[in-house]
C-alpha positions as YAML, in Angstrom:
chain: A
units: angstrom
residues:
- id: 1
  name: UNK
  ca: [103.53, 110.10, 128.69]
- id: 2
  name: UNK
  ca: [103.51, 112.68, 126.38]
- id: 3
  name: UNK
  ca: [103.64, 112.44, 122.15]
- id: 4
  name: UNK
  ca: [107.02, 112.55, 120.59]
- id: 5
  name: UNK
  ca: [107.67, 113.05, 117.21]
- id: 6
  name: UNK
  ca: [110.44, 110.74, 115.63]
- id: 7
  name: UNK
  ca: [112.15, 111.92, 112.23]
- id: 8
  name: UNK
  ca: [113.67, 109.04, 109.69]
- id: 9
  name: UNK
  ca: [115.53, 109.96, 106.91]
- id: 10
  name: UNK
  ca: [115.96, 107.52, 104.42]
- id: 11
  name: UNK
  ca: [119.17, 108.61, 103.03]
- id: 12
  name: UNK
  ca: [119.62, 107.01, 99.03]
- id: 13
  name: UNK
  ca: [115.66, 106.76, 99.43]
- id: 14
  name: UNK
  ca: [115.23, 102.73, 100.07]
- id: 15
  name: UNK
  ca: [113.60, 101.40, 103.10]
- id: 16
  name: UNK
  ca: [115.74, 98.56, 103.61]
- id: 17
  name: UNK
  ca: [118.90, 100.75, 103.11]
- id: 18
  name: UNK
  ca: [120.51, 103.36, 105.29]
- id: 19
  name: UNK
  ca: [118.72, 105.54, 107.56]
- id: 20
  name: UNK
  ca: [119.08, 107.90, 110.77]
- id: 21
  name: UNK
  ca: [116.70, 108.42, 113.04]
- id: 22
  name: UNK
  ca: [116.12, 111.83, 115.48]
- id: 23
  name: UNK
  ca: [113.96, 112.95, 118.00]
- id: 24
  name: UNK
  ca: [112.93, 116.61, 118.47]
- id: 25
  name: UNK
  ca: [114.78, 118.29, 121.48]
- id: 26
  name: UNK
  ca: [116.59, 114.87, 122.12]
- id: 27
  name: UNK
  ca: [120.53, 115.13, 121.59]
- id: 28
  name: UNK
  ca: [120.79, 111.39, 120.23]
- id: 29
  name: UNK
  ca: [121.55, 110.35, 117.12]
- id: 30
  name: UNK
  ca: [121.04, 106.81, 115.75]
- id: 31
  name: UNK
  ca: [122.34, 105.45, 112.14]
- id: 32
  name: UNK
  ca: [121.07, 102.14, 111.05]
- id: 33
  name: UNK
  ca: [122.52, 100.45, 107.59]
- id: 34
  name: UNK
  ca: [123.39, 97.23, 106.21]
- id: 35
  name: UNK
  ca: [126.23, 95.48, 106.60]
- id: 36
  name: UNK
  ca: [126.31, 95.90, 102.46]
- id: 37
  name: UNK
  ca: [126.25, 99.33, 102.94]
- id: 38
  name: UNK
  ca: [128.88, 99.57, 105.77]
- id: 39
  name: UNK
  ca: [131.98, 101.33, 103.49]
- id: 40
  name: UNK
  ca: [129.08, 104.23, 102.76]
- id: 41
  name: UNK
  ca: [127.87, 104.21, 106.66]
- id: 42
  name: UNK
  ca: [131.65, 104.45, 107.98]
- id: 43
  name: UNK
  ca: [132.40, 107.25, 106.15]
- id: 44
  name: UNK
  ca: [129.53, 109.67, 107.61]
- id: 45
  name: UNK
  ca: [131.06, 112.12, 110.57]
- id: 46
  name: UNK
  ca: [129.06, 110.33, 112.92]
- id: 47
  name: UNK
  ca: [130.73, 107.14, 112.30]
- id: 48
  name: UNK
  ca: [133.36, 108.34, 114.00]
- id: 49
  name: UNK
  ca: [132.00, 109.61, 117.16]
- id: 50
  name: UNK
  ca: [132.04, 108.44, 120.28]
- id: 51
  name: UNK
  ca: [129.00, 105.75, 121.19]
- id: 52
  name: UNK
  ca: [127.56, 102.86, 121.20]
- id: 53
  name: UNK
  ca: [126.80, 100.17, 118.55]
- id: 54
  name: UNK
  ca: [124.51, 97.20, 118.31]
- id: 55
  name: UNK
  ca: [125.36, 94.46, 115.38]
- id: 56
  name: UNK
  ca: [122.70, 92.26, 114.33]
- id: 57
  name: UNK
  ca: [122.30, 89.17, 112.30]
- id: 58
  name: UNK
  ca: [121.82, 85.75, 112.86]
- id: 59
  name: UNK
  ca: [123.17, 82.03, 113.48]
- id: 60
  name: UNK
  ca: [121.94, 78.99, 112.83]
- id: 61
  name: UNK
  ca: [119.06, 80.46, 111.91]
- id: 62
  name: UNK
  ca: [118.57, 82.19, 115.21]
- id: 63
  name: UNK
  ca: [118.41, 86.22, 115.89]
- id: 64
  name: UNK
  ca: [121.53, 87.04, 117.41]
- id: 65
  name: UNK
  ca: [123.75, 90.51, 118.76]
- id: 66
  name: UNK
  ca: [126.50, 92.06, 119.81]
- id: 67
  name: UNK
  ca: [126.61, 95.22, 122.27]
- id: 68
  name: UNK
  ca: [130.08, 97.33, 121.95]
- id: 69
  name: UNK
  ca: [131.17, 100.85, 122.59]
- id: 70
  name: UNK
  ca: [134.01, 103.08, 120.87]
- id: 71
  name: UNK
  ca: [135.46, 106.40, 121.15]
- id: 72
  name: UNK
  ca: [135.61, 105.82, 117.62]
- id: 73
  name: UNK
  ca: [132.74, 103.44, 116.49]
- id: 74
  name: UNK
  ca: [133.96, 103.66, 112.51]
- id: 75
  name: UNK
  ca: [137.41, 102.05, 113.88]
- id: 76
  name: UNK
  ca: [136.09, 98.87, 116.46]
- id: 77
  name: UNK
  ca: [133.20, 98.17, 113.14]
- id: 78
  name: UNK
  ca: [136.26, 97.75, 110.70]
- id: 79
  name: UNK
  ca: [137.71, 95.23, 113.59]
- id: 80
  name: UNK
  ca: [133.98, 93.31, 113.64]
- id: 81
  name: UNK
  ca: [134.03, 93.58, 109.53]
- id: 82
  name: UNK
  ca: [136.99, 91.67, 109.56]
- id: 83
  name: UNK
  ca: [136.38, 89.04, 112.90]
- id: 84
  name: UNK
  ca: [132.65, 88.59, 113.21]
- id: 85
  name: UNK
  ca: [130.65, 87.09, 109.92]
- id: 86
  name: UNK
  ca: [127.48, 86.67, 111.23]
- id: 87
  name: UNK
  ca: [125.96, 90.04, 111.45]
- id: 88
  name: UNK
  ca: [124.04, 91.60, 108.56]
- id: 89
  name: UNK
  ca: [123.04, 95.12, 110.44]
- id: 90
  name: UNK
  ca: [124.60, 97.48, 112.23]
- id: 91
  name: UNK
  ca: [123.37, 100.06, 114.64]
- id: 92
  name: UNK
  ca: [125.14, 103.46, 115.61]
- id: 93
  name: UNK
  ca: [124.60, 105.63, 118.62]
- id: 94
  name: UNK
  ca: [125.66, 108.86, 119.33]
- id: 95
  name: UNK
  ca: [125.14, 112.34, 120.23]
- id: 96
  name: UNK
  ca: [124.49, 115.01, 116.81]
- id: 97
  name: UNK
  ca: [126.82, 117.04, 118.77]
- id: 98
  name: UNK
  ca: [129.80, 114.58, 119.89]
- id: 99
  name: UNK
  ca: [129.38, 115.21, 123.47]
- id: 100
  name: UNK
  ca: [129.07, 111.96, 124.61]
- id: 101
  name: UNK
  ca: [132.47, 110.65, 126.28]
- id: 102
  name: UNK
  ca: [134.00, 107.60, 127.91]
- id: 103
  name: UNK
  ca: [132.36, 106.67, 130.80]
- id: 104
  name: UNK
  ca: [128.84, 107.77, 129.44]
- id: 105
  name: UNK
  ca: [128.93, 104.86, 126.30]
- id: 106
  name: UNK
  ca: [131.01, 102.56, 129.18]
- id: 107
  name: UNK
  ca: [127.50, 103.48, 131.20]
- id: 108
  name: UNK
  ca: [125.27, 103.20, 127.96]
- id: 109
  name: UNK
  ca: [126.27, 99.93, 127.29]
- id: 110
  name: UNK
  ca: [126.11, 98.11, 130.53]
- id: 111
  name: UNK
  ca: [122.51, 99.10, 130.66]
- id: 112
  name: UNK
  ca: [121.78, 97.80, 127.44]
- id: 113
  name: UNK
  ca: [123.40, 94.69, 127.86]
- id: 114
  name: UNK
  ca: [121.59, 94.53, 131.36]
- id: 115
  name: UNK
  ca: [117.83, 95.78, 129.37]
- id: 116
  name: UNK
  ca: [118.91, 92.58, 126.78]
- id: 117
  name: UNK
  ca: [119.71, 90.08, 129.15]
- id: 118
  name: UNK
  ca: [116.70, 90.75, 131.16]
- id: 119
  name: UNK
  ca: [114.16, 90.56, 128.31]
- id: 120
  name: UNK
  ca: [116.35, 87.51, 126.56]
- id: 121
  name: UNK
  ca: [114.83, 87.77, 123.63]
- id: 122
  name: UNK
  ca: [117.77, 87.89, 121.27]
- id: 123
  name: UNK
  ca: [120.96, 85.90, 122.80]
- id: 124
  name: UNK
  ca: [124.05, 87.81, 122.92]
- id: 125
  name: UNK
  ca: [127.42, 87.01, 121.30]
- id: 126
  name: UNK
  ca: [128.82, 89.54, 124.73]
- id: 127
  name: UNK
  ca: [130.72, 87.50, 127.24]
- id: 128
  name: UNK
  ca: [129.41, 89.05, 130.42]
- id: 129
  name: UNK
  ca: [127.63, 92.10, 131.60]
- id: 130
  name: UNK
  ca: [130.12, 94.75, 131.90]
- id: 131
  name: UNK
  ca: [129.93, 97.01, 134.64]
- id: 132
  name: UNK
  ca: [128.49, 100.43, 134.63]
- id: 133
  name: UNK
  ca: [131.09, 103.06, 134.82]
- id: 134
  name: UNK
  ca: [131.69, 105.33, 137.87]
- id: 135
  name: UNK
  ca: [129.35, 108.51, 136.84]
- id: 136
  name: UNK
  ca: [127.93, 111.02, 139.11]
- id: 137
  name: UNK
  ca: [124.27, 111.06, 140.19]
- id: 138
  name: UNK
  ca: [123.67, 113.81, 137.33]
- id: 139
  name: UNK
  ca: [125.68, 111.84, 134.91]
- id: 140
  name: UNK
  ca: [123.80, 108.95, 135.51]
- id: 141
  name: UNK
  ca: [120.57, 110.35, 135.82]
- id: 142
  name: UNK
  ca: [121.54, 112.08, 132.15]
- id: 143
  name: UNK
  ca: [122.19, 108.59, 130.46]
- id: 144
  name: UNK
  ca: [119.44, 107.34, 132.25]
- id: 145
  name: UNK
  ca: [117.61, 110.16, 129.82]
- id: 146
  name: UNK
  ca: [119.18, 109.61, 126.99]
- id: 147
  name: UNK
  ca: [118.25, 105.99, 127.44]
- id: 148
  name: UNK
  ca: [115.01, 106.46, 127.88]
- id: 149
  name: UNK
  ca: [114.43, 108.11, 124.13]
- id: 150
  name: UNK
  ca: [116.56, 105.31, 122.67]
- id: 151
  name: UNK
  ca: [114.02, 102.72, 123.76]
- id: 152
  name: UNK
  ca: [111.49, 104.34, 122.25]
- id: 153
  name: UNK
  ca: [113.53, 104.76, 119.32]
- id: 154
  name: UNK
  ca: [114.74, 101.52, 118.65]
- id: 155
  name: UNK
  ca: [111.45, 99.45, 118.68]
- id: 156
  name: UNK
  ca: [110.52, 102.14, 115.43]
- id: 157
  name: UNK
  ca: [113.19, 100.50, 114.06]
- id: 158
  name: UNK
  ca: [111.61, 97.16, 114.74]
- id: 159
  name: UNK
  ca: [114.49, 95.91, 117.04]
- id: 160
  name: UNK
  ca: [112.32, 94.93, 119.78]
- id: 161
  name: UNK
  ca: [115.00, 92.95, 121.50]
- id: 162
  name: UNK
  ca: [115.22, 95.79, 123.99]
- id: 163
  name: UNK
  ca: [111.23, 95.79, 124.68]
- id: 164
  name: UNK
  ca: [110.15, 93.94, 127.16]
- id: 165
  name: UNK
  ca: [105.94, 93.39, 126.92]
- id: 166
  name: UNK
  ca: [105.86, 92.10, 130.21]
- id: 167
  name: UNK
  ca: [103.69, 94.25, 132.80]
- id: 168
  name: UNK
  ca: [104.27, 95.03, 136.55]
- id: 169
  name: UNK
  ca: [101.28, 94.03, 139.23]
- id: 170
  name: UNK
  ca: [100.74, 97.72, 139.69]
- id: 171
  name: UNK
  ca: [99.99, 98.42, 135.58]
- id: 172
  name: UNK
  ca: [97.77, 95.57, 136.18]
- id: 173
  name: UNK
  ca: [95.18, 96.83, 139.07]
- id: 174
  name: UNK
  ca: [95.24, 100.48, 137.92]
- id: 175
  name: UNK
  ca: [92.26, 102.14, 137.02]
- id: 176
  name: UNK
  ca: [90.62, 100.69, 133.44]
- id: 177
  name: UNK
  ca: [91.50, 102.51, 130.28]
- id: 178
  name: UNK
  ca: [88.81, 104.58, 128.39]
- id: 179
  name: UNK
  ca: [89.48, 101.65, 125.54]
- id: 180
  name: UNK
  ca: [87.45, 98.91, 128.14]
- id: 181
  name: UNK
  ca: [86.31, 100.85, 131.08]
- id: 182
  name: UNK
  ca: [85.68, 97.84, 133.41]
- id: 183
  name: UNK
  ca: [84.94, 95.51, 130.48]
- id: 184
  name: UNK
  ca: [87.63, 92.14, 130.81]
- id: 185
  name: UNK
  ca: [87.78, 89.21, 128.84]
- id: 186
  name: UNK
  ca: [88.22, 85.03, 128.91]
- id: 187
  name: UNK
  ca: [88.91, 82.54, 127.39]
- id: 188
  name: UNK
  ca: [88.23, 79.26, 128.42]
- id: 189
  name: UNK
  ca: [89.32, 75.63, 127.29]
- id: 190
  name: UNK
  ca: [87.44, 73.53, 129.06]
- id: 191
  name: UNK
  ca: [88.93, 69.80, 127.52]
- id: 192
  name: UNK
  ca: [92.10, 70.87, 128.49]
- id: 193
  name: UNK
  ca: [91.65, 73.06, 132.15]
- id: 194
  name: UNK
  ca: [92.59, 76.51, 130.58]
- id: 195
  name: UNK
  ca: [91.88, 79.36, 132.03]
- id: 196
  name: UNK
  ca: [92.63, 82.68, 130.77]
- id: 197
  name: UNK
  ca: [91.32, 86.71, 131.45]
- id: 198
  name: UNK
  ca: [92.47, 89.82, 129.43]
- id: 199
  name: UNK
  ca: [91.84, 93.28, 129.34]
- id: 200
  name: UNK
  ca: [92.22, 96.17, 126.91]
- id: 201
  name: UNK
  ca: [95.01, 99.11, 128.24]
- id: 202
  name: UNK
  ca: [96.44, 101.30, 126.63]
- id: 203
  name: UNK
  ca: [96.38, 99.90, 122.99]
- id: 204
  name: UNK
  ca: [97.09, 96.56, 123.99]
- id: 205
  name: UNK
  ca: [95.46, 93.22, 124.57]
- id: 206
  name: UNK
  ca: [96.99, 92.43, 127.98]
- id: 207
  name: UNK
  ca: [96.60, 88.97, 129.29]
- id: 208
  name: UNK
  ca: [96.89, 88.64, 133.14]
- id: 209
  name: UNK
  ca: [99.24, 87.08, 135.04]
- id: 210
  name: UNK
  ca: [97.71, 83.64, 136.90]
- id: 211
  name: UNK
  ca: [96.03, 82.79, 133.43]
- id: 212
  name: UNK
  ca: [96.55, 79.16, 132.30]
- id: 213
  name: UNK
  ca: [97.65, 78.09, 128.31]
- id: 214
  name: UNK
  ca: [98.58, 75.05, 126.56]
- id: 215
  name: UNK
  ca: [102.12, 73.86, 127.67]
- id: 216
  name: UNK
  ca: [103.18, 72.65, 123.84]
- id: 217
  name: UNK
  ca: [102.23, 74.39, 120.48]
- id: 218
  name: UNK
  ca: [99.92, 71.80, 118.93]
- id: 219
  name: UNK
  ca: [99.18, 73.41, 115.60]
- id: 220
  name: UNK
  ca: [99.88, 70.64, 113.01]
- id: 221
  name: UNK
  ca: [102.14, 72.38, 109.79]
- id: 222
  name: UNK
  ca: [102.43, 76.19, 111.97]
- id: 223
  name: UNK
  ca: [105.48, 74.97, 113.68]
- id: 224
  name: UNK
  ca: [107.56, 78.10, 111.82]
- id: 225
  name: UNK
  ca: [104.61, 80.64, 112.40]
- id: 226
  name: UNK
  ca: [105.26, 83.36, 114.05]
- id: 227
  name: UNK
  ca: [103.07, 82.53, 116.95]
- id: 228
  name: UNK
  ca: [104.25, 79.49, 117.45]
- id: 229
  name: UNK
  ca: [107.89, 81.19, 117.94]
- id: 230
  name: UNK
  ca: [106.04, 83.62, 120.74]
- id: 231
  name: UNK
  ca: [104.93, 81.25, 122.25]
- id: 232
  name: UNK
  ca: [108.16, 78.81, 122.75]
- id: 233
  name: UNK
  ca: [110.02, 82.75, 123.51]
- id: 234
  name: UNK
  ca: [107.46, 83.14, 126.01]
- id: 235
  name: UNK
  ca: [108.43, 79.25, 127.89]
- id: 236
  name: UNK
  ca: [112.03, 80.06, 127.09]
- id: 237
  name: UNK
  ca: [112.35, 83.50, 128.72]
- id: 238
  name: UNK
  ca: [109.64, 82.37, 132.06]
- id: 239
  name: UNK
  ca: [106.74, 84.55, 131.04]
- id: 240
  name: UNK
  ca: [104.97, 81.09, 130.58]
- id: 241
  name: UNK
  ca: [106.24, 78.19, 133.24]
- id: 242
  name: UNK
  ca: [104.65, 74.55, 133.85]
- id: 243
  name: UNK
  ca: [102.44, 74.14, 136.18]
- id: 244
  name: UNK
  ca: [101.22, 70.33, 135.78]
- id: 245
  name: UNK
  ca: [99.82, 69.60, 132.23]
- id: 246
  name: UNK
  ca: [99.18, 73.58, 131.43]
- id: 247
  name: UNK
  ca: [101.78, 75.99, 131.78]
- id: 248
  name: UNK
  ca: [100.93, 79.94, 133.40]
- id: 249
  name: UNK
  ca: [101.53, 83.08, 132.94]
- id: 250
  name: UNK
  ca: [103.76, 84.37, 135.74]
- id: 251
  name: UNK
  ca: [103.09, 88.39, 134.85]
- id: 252
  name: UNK
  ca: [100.57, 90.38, 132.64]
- id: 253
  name: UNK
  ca: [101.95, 90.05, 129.16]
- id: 254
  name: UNK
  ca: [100.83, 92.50, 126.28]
- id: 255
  name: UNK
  ca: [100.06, 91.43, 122.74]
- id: 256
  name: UNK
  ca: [99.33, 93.45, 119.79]
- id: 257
  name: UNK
  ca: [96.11, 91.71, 118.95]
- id: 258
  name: UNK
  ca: [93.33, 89.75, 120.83]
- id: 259
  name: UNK
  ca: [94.42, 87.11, 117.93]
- id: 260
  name: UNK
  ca: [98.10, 86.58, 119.26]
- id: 261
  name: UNK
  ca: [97.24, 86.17, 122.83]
- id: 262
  name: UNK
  ca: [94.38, 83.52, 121.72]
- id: 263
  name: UNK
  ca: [96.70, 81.85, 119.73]
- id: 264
  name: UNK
  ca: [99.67, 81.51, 122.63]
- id: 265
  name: UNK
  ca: [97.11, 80.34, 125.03]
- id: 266
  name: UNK
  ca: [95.34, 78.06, 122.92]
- id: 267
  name: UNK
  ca: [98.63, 76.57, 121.27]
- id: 268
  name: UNK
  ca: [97.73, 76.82, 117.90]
- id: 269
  name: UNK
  ca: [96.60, 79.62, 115.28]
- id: 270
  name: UNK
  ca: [92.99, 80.94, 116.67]
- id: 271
  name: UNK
  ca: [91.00, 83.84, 115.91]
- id: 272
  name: UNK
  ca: [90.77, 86.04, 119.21]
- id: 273
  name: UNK
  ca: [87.82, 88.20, 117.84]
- id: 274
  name: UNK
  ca: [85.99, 84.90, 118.42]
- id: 275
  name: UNK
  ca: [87.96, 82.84, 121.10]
- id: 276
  name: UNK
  ca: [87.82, 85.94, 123.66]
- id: 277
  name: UNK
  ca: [84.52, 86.91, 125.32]
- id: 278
  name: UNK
  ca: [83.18, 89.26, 127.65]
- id: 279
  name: UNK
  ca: [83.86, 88.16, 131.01]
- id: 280
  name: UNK
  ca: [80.49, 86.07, 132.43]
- id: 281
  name: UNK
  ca: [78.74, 86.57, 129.01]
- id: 282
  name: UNK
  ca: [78.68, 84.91, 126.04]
- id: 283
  name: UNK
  ca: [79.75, 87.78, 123.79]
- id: 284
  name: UNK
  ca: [82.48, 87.38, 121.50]
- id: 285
  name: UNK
  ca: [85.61, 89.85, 121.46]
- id: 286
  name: UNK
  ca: [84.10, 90.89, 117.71]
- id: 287
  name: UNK
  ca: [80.35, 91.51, 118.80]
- id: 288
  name: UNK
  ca: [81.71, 93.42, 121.70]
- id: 289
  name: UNK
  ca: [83.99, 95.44, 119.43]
- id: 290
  name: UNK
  ca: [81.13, 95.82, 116.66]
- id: 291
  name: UNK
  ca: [78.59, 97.73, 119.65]
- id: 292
  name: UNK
  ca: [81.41, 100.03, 120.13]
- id: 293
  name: UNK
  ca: [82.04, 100.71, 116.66]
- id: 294
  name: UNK
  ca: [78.53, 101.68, 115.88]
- id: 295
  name: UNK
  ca: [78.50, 104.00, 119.15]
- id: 296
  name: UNK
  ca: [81.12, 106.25, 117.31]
- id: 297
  name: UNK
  ca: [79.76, 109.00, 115.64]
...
């Protein structure tokens, strides 16, 4: 993968208020605004393009969406305005030059229904998966594009309902990253027969599929943390399954920190810098980290 520069504009200069978002040489064009800003969004051109829109909000005090397509987005959000109460965001996609048409948002949608389902991280308020609309194999190899930049957009966005940190086998027996070459990582709970191995790739702290974790979150008074919430989404969506009185990881999961995979495995808030250790030594994540620290010049 190469770099890719993404441009936000922030346009009445708030970061919790309207913005677009553009990537160079990438014909997309994505507004995001709140649904107390949705009289100013609607009446921007783009509005009223042809594309695809993702609402977001919540119920019961659960994330939840809603995945829709328009030849004329401004019209079917005025419909959702008026029939849906729940959502607090809204999300539009379309080309900066209006050359998106029918069948490609028909297309566009599917697959991000399908890419939401799949991950199940955020339930959907859409009845059923609609089906992908009859496109050519350029057609569909040119949403397939276009697709491609808007899930790399969207998580900059922080909507990560569309990004999946699972890994595939193969990501998980290629070559070591510069970050660890060859170095891996455990953790090990003896009392309660966890097991668990990591390594570093890529920016991430990637625990491996096979390793054990507690089956219930056990911190006392964290029950709202945000850990504890990865780690019942992790049970919920199969990433973690029972297996006796532990549960295991079924594929290589990434975390952003060596301190959230600790924590899911161990059931409770842990520090990872001092949980993990090198693999067969007793060196902690931090010492390990510190030696490589003061090798940088």
């Amino acid at each position: 993968m190469t770099g890719r520069s993404l441009e936000l504009y922030f346009i009445d200069g708030k970061p919790d208020g309207m913005l677009t978002a553009e990537v160079f040489n990438w014909t997309g064009h994505v507004l995001m605004t709140p649904r107390t800003q949705i009289a100013e969004a609607l009446a921007r051109k783009e509005a009223r393009y042809t594309g695809v829109y993702v609402l977001l909000g919540d119920k019961e005090g659960e994330p939840y969406a809603y995945i829709g397509e328009a030849e004329d987005i401004s019209d079917r959000i005025r419909s959702h305005d008026a029939r849906r109460e729940w959502w607090t965001t809204a999300v539009l996609i379309t080309s900066a030059a209006n050359n998106l048409n029918k069948a490609h948002v028909k297309y566009l949608e599917a697959r991000l229904v399908e890419i939401a389902r799949s991950i199940g991280k955020v339930p959907l308020e859409n009845g059923n998966t609609p089906a992908r609309s009859s496109l050519s194999e350029a057609g569909q190899a040119n949403m397939e594009s276009f697709l491609d930049y808007l899930l790399m957009v969207l998580p900059a966005l922080r909507i990560d309902m569309f990004l999946s940190s699972r890994r595939t086998l193969r990501a998980a027996v290629a070559a070591p990253s510069a970050e660890s070459p060859g170095v891996s990582f455990e953790l090990n709970l003896r009392k309660h027969g966890i097991t668990a191995r990591a390594v570093l790739r890529d920016g991430e702290f990637v625990v491996q599929a096979g390793s054990t974790a507690r089956r219930e979150w056990s911190g006392i008074g964290t029950e709202a943390s945000g850990y504890a919430q990865l780690h019942g989404e992790l049970c919920r969506t199969g990433v973690l399954v029972p297996q006796g009185d532990v549960s295991v990881f079924t594929s290589d999961y990434a975390f952003g920190s060596a301190s959230g995979a600790a924590a899911v495995v161990c059931g409770r808030p842990s520090n990872g810098t001092l949980e993990w250790r090198v693999q067969g030594q007793a060196t902690t994540y931090k010492e390990w980290e510190a030696t490589r620290l003061s090798d940088v010049t």
